[in-house]
Legacy VTK file of the C-alpha trace (Angstrom):
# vtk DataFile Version 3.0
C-alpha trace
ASCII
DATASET POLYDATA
POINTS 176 float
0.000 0.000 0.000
1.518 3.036 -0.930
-0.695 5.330 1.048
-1.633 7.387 -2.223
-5.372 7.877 -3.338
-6.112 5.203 -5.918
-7.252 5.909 -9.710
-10.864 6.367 -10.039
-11.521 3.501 -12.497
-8.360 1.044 -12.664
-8.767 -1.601 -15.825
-7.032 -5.070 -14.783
-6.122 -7.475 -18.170
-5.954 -10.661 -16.652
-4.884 -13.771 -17.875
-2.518 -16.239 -19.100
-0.673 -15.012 -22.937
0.512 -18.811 -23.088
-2.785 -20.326 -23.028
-4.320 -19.305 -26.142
-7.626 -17.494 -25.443
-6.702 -16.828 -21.829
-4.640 -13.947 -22.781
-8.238 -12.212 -23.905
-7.695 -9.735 -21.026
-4.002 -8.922 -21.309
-4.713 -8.037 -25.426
-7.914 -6.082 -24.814
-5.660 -3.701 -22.322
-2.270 -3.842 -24.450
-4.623 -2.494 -27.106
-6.637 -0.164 -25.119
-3.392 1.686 -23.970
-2.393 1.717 -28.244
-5.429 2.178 -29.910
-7.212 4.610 -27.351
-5.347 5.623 -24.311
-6.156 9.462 -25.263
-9.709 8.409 -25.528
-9.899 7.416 -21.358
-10.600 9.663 -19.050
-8.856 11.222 -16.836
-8.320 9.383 -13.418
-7.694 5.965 -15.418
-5.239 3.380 -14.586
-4.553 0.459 -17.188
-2.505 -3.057 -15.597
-1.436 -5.816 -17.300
-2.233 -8.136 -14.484
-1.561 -11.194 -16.468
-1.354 -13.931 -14.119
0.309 -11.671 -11.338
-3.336 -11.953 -8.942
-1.168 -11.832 -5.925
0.015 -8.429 -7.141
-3.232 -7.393 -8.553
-4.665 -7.502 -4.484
-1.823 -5.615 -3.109
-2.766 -2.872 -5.957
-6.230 -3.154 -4.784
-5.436 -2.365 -1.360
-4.414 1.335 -2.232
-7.799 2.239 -3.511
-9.858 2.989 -6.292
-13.609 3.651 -7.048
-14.192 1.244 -10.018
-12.181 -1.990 -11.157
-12.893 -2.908 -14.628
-11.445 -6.826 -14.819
-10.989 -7.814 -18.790
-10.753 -12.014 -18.450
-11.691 -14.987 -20.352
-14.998 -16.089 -18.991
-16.702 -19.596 -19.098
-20.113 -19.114 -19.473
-21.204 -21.199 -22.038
-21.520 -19.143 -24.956
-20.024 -19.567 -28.392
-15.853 -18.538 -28.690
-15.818 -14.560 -29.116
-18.852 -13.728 -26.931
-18.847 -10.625 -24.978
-20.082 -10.282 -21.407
-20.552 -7.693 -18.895
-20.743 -8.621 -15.943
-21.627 -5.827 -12.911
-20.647 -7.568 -9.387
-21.663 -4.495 -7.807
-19.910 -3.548 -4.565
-17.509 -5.846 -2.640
-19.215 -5.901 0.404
-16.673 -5.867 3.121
-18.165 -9.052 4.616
-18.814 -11.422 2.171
-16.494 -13.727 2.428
-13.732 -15.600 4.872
-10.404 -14.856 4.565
-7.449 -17.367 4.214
-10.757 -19.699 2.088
-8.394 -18.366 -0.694
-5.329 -20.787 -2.509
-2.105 -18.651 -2.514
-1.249 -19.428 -6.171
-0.288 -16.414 -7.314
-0.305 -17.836 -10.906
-3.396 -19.546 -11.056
-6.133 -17.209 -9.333
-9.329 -15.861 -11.361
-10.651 -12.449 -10.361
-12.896 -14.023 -7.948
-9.918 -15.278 -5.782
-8.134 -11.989 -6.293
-11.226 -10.413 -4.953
-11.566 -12.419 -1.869
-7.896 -12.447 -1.075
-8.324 -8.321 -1.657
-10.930 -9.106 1.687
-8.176 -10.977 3.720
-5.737 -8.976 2.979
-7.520 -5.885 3.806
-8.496 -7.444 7.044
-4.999 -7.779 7.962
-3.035 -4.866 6.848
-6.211 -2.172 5.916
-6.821 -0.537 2.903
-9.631 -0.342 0.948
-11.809 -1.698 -1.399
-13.096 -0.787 -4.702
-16.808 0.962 -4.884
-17.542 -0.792 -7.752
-16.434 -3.812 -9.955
-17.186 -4.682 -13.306
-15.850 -7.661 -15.426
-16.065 -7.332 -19.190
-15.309 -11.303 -20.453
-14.826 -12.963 -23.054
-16.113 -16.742 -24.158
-12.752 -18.685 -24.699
-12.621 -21.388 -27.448
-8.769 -23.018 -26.317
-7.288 -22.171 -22.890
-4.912 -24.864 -24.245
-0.768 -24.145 -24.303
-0.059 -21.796 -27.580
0.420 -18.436 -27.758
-1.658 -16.253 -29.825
-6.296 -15.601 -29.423
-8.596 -17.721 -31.600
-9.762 -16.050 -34.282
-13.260 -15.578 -33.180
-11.442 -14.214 -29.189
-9.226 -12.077 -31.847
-12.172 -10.247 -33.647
-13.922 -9.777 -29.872
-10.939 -7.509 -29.119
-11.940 -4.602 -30.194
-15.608 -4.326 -29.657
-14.566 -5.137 -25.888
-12.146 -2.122 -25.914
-15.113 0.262 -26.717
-17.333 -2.015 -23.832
-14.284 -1.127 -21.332
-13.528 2.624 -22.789
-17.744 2.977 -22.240
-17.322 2.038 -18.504
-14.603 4.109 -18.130
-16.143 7.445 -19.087
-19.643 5.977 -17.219
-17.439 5.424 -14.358
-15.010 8.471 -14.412
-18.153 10.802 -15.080
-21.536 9.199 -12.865
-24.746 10.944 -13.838
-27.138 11.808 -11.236
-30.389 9.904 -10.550
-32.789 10.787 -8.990
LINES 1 177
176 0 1 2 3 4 5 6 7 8 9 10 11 12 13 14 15 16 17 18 19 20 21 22 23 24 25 26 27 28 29 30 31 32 33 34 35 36 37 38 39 40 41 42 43 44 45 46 47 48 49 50 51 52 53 54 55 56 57 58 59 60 61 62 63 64 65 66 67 68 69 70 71 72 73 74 75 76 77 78 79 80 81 82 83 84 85 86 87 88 89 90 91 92 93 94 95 96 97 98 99 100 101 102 103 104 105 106 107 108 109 110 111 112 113 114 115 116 117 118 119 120 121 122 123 124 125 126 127 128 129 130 131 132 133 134 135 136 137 138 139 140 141 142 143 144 145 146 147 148 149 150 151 152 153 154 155 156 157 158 159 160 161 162 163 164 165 166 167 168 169 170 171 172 173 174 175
């Protein structure tokens, strides 16, 4: 924890770029911070997470008011499709710490989120106010480097859904 204010929207690639589709999250931000890093807000962080989750907590820890998570996520649609996924607001009590597997290499952003809990529990810090995961249907999480073709074309489309958050995020309307 640095002791710094945190970004107000911080966007987390995650993922594996030797397992094929798995590196979904890692490509959408390497080409976010290309293709439209003058297009984001100001107040916006980019990561390449990769498979660093253990890291990815500790960041957590110094604050920020929305996480954006890009990942490869299984939910049974065809290769290529596009999710968003709101998760809302960590609630501070949700879930047990040390229920979480210290593989650093292996954890999802569900297990970074719940270490984020333990960890916060035992050294402070804070959590995010809100959490969004844009995903992406894999087709091979096998060993090879380089997306499918139908991951490859969801690219882009999910670097507007994540540059949309960002200004939703970076610039809340009011409601009534």
């Amino acid at each position: 924890m640095t002791g710094d204010p945190g970004p107000a929207v911080l966007v987390a690639g995650v993922g594996n770029i030797f397992r094929r589709d798995d590196g979904f999250g890692v490509e959408t931000v390497r080409r976010l911070a290309g293709r439209a890093l003058a297009a984001l807000p100001a107040g916006v962080e980019l990561v390449d997470a990769g498979i660093r989750g253990l890291d990815l907590a500790y960041r957590l820890l110094d604050g920020c008011g929305t996480l954006v998570l890009v990942d490869a996520v299984h939910r049974d649609g065809p290769p290529g499709t596009l999710y968003t996924i709101d998760a809302g607001h960590p609630a501070a009590d949700d879930t047990a710490p040390g229920r979480v597997a210290m593989d650093g290499h292996s954890m999802d952003p569900a297990a970074v989120l719940r270490l984020v809990h333990g960890l916060r529990a035992a050294v402070g810090g804070s959590l995010p106010d809100h959490v969004y995961v844009v995903g992406c249907e894999p087709g091979d999480v096998g060993d090879g480097l380089g997306l499918t073709p139908p991951v490859a074309r969801a690219v882009d489309p999910a670097v507007d859904l994540v540059l949309g958050l960002t200004h939703r995020a970076a610039h809340p309307t009011t409601r009534s």
